[in-house]
N, C-alpha and C positions, 0 to 999 in steps of 0.2 A: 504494500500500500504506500504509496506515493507521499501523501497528508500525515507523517506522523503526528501531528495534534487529533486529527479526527481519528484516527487508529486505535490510539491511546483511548479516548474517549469513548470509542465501540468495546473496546476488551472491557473497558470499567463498567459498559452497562452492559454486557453479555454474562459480565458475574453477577453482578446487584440488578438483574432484570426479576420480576415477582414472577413465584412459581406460575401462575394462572397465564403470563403470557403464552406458555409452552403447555400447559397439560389439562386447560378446558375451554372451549367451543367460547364462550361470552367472556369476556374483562368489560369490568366497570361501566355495568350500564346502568346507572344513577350520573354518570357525567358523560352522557351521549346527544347527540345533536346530529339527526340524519342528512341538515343541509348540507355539513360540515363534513363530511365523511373522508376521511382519510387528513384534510386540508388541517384541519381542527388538531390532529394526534400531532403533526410533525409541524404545525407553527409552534406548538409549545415545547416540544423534542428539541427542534433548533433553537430556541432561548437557552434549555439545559446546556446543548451543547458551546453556544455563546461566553453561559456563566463556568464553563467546566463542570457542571453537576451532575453525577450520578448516581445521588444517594437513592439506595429502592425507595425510603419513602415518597420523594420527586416523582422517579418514574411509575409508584403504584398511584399518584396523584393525577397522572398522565390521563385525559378522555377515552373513551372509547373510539377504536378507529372506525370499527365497523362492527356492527350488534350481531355478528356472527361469521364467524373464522371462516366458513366457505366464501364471502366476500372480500375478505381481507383482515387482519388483525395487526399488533403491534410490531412483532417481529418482520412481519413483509412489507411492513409501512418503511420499516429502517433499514430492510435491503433495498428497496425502491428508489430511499433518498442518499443512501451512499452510490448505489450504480449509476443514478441521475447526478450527482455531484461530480463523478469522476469526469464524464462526458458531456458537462455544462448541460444540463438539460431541467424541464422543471419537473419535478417529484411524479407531478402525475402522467406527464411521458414516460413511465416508465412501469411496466404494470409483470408483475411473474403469475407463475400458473402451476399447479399440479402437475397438468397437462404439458406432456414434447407437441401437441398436437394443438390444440386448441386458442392461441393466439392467431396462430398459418388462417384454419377454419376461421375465426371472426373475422379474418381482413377479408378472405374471399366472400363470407357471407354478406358485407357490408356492402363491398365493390359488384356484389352479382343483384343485389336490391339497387344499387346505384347504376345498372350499367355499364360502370368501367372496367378494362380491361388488367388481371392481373398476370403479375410475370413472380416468377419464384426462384431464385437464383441461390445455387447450394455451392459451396465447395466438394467435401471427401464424401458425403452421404446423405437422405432424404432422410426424417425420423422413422423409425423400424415399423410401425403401420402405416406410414401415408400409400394411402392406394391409388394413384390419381384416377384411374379406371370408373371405381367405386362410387370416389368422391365428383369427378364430373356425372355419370350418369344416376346415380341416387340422389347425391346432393343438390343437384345442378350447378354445380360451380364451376366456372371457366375459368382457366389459365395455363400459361408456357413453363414450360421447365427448361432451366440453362443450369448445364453445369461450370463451374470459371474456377482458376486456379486462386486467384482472392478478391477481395471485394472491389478492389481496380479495375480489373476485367469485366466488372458489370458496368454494363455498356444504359444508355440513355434510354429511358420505353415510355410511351406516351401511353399511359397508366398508371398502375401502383408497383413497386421493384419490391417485393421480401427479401433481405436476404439469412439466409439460415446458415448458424454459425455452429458446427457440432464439436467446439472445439474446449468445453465442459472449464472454460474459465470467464467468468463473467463480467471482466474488466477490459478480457481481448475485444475490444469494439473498433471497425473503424467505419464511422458514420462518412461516407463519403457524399458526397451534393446525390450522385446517383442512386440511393438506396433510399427507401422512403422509410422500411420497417426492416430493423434490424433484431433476429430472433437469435438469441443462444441457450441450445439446449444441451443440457446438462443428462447424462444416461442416468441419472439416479435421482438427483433433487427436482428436477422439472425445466419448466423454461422460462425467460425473462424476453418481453419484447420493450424495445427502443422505438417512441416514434418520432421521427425525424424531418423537423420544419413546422413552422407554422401553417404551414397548406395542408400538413396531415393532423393536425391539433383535432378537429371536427370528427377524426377517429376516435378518439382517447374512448370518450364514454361510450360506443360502441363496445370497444372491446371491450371496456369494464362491466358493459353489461352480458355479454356472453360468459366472462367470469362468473357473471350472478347468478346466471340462468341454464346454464350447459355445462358448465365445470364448476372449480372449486381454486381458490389461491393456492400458493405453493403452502404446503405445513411448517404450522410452527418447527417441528421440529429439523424441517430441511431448511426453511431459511435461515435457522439458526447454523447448519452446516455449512451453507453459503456464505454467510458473514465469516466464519472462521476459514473458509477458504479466499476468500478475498483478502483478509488481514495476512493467513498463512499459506502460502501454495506447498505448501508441503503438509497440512492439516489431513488427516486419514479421516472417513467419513466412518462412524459406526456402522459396524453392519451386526445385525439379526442374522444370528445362527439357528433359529426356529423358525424360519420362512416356511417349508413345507409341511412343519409340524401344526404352526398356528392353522396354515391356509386347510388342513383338512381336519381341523378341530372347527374351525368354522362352518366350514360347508355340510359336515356331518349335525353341528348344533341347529345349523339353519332345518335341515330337512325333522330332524328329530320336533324344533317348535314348529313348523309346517306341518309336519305329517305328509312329507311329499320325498318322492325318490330323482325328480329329475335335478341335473345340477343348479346347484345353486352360483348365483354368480353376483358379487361383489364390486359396488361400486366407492369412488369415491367421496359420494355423496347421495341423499336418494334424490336429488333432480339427474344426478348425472346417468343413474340409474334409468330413471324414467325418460332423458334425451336418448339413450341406448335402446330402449322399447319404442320410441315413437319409429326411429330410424332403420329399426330391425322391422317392424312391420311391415311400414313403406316400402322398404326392401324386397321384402316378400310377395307384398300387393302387385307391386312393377313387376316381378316374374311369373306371377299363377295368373296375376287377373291384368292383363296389359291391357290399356287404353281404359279403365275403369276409374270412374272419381273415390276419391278417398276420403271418408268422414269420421272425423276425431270428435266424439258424443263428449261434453264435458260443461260440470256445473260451475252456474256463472257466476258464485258466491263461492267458489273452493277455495285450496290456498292460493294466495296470488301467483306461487309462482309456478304451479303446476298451467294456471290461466295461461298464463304470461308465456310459457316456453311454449305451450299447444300453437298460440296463436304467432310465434315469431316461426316457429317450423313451417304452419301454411303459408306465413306469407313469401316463402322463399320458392312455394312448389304451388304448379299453377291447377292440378290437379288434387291440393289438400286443402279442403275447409276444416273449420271447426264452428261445430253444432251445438247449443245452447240447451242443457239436459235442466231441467227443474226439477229439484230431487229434497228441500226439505221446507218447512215453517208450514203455509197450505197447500204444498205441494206432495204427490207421493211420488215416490223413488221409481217403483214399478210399472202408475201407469203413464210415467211422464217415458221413461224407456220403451215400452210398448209403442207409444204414438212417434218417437221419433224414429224409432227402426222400422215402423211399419212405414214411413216418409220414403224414408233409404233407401228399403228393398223396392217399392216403388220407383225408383229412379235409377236403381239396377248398380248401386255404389256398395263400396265396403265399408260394413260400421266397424269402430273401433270406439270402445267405450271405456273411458277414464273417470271412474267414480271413489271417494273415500266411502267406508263401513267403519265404523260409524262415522255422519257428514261431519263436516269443518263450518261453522261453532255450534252447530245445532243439535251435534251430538244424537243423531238420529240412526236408528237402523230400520232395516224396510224387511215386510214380511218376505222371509229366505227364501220359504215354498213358489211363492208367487215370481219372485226374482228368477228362479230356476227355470219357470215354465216358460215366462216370457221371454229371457234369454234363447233358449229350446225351440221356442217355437219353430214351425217351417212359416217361410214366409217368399211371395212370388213377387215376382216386378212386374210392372202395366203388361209385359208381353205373355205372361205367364209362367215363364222361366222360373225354376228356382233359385232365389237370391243369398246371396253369399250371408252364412251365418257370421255372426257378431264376436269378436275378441274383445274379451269382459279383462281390465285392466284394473286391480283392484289395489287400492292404495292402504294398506293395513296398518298405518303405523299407529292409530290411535291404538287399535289393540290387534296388536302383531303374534297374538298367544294363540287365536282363536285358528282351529282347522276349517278350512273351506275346499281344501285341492287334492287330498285324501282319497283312496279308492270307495272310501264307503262316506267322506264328507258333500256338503251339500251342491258345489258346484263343481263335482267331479267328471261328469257329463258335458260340461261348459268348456268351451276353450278357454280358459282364466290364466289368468299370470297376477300372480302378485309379490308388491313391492312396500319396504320402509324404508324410512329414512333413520339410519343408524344412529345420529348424534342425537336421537331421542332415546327411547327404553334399551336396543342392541347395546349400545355403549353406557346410558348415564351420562352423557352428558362429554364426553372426553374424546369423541373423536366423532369426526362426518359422517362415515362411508356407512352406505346403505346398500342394498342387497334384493335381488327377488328370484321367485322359484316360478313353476309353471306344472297343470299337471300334466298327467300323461298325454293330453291332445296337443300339447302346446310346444313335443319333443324340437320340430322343426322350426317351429318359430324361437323357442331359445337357443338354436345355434346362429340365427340370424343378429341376434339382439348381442351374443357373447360377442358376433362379430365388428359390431357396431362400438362395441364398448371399447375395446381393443384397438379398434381403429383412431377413436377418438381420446386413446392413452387416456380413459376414464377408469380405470380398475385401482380398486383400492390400495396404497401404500403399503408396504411389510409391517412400518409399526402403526397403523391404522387396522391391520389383519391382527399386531400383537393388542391391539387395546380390544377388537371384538372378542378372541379368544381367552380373553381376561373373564369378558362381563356378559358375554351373551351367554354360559353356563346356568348364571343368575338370572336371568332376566323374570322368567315366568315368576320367580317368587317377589322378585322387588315390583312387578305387577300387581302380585295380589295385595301386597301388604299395601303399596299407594292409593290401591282400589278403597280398603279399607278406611286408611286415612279421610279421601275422597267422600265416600258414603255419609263416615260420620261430620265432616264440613258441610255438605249440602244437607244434612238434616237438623244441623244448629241453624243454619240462616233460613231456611223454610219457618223451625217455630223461631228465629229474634226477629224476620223480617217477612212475615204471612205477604205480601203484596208483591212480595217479587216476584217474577216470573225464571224459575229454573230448571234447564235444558238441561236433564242427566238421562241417563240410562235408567229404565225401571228396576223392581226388585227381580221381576220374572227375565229379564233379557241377561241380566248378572247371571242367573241362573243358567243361564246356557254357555257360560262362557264370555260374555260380553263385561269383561270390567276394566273400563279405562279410566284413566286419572284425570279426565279434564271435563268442565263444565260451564256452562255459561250462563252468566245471570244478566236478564233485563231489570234493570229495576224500575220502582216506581216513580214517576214523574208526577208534573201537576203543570197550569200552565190552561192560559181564555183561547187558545187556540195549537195546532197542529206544530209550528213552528215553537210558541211560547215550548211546548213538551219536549219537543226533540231536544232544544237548545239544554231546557235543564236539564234532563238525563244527560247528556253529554257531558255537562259541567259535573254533573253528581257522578260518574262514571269513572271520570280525573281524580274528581275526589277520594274515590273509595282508594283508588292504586296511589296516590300519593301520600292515605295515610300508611297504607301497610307499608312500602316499604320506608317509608320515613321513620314508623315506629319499628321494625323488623328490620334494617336493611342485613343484617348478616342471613338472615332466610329471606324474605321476600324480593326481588326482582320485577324490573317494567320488561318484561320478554317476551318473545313468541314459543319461545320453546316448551319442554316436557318433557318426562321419560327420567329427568336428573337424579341425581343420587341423594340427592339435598336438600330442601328445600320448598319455597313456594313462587310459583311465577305468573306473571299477570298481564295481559295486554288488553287492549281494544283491535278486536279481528278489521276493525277498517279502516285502522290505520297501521297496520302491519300485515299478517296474514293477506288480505285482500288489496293491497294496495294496487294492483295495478287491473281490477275489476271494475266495473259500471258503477259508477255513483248510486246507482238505484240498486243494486243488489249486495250494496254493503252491510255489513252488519254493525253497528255503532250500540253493542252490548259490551260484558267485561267477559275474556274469556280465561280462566283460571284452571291451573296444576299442579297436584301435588304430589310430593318425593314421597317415596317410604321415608323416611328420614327427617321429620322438624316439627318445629316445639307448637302442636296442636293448641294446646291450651291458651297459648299468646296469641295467636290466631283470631280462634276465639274471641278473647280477651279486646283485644284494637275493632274485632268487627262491630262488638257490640257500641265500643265508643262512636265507628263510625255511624251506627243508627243510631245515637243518642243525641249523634249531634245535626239531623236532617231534620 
């Protein structure tokens, strides 16, 4: 490292950095600001560095970069600003990834919605799954491949230049005027892309958003390998000597809480998860069913970002819609699926249907029997033809215990696949990667999906397999016992607060299996008109979350998450979860989870203050 001040100053905070930036999904969300996102953590990081300070008190005082590690966190905010300082650049030029793949995929994806031409220029190799074949005829992405001896040789192209650097040191840059995006990927820690010039700035949040929504940042604990390699080029990267031990501890855990024998396969994330399912279908649709339109069935109240990724996938394929599924509040799940597949089969397209069990915040499950039949049904197009049955995508993470895919479970006759997102109940909280299985109809379509996943270097980390193999053994029973927790919360607030309105699971569906840790309360309002009402539950809404974790803050949290080892967490679903859904299909209630794990009675105790004081 060139800067011994700044040098000296990373080694001091790579020892005095708090345990939380390396070994849980969230830091300090009590001092977050999602304008602010990333800008926020290293305007204050560069004062420390200013003052020379790198007491951990300082840096545990530090805001949150980003309300959740698959976006980005403190440690890749700090290799961002050291890569971007080396080659004058500003912070947010400079963005890393899990993903050898997935920077290359957001420029193409950007420049193939813009029209423009891209060119990809490598020196000694391509990363180990780019398939251009694949990737032009599934993805639809256009571009040239040159191979050049170094970045000089890249020659002038009236488009966008990548160039790909596989030379696993992430200071070796040379931004030359012809190169718009400079990629270096690293065989083990992931990749870091350079964008270069102010003509490409209008990229940045582009790719920042395919980070959001298709991958996952590089991990805490690679960028932490990264920083030490850029200080020390002789720095040895830890390696896991249980790689194949964890990875078939996993996959055997996964089938055993499934109840399923096909492979299971592990994502970095469960969006990256479910970008590998949408892409693995499609895949499959263009070979069995050519010339056929493609319908992605999906509720327009889910999580945001399951919304978000369905609809940025159509808009790249001129042949994929997505269909607007009403599935809870007075809506039923069944027969709102019934009427749009019976649409589908009418119009002679393939449904694909992307639903949560139990919904997202309504905490709804739909009668199984009925789900069964209408999925099953036969159903004809205008000409009479038999129309292509439905691939039921099922999103388990609320309660990821339950069997559905089973030889003797309820949608074992179903083409079904399904999927969670790990850094919820699989891990506790400690790590992304997410995972889904499929049952026996679905053998074929999961080699399609394992291929997708692979392609887009979305397969879960070794020490992300070592944190599943840890806590997915546990998982069923840290379910039950949060279950419990859960039960006995919502039945203190039903009798301290009779007018609420509370979205849990009944006694009978618990009975079947059905016990998830999350719930949602409408509460009561008041208020001479429609607006006067909304406004105050909003404002009452705030209130309830800002006294808990004000009084609570070592247990309570303002989060979207759940599943954790610890604790209580709290959000409003429309302004997180749902955030990039219809205004009119938001849900502006409080949606709350709890840990096996935190002091009930304090709970309690603040709720009641909070009714005491409405």
């Amino acid at each position: 490292m060139k800067d011994k001040k700044r040098g000296e100053f990373l080694k001091n905070v790579l020892e005095n950095m708090p345990s939380g930036w390396l070994t849980i999904t969230t830091h300090r969300l009590d001092i977050y600001d999602e304008a602010l996102a990333k800008t926020q953590f290293l305007d204050q990081f560069e004062a420390l560095f200013q003052e020379n300070n790198y007491q951990q008190s300082a840096l545990n005082n530090l805001p949150t970069a980003y309300d959740y590690i698959r976006l980005g966190h403190p440690l890749s905010c700090v290799l961002e600003w050291e890569i971007a300082h080396q080659h004058h650049l500003n912070s947010e030029n400079v963005i890393s990834f899990s993903s050898r793949m997935a920077p290359i995929l957001a420029i193409l994806r950007k420049n193939l919605l813009d029209g423009k031409r891209t060119q990809i220029v490598y020196t000694n190799k391509l990363p180990d799954h780019f398939d251009a074949e694949i990737l032009r005829r599934i993805y639809g992405y256009q571009f040239d491949l040159t191979k050049v001896e170094n970045t000089k040789d890249s020659a002038a192209f009236k488009g966008s230049t990548v160039f790909i650097s596989d030379q696993d040191n992430f200071l070796d840059v040379d931004l030359t005027s012809n190169i718009d995006f400079f990629v270096t990927v690293h065989h083990q820690l992931g990749s870091v892309i350079l964008v270069n010039g102010a003509k490409n700035e209008r990229y940045v949040s582009e790719i920042q958003h395919v980070r959001r929504r298709e991958t996952i940042a590089m991990t805490p604990a690679n960028c932490l390998s990264a920083l030490k390699l850029i200080m020390d080029e002789a720095f040895v990267i830890p390696q896991n000597s249980d790689i194949k031990t964890n990875k078939t501890l996993v996959e055997e855990t996964i089938n055993e809480i499934t109840n399923t024998t096909s492979k299971a396969l592990v994502a970095s994330s469960g969006l990256s998860m479910q970008y590998a399912i949408m892409m693995g279908l499609i895949h499959d649709a263009l070979e069995q069913h050519q010339g056929k339109d493609i319908k992605f069935i999906v509720p327009p109240n889910c999580y945001g970002g399951t919304n978000d990724q369905a609809r940025r996938v159509a808009a790249c394929l001129d042949n994929v819609d997505v269909v607007d599924l009403l599935v809870d509040g007075d809506n039923d799940m069944v027969e709102s699926i019934d009427t749009v597949l019976n649409k589908i089969a009418n119009d002679d397209a393939i449904p694909y249907i992307i639903a949560e069990i139990p919904t997202n915040p309504r905490v709804e499950v739909p009668d199984l029997t009925k789900l069964k039949e209408v999925l099953s049904k036969v159903r004809h197009t205008k000409n009479g033809e038999r129309a292509i049955a439905p691939v039921f995508i099922l999103d388990q993470t609320f309660c990821p215990n339950v069997h559905f895919l089973g030889d003797e479970d309820i949608l074992s006759s179903v083409r079904t696949i399904s999927y969670a997102s790990g850094s919820k109940f699989p891990s506790g909280g400690l790590c992304t990667a997410g995972y889904c299985v499929g049952n026996k109809k679905t053998d074929v379509l999961m080699e399609k999906i394992e291929l997708h996943l692979q392609l887009c270097d979305n397969e879960a980390t070794d020490l992300q397999m070592d944190v599943l193999a840890k806590q997915l053994p546990s998982m069923n029973q840290r379910i039950k016992v949060a279950y419990k927790n859960t039960r006995e919360f919502v039945n203190f607030i039903h009798d301290a607060l009779p007018a609420a309105k509370i979205n849990f699971v009944s006694e009978a569906l618990a009975d079947q299996g059905f016990t998830p840790s999350v719930f949602s309360l409408d509460l009561p309002t008041k208020g001479n008109s429609d607006e006067e009402q909304e406004a105050y539950k909003r404002a009452l809404n705030l209130k309830l979350i800002n006294l808990m974790i004000t009084k609570i803050p070592h247990e309570s949290k303002f989060c979207v998450s759940y599943g954790q080892l610890k604790g209580c967490y709290w959000t409003v679903p429309a302004t997180s979860t749902q955030g990039t859904t219809k205004e009119g299909d938001k849900d502006y209630i409080v949606r709350v989870s709890l840990a096996p794990d935190l002091d009930l009675d304090l709970h309690k105790k603040v709720f009641l203050e909070f009714v005491e004081g409405i």
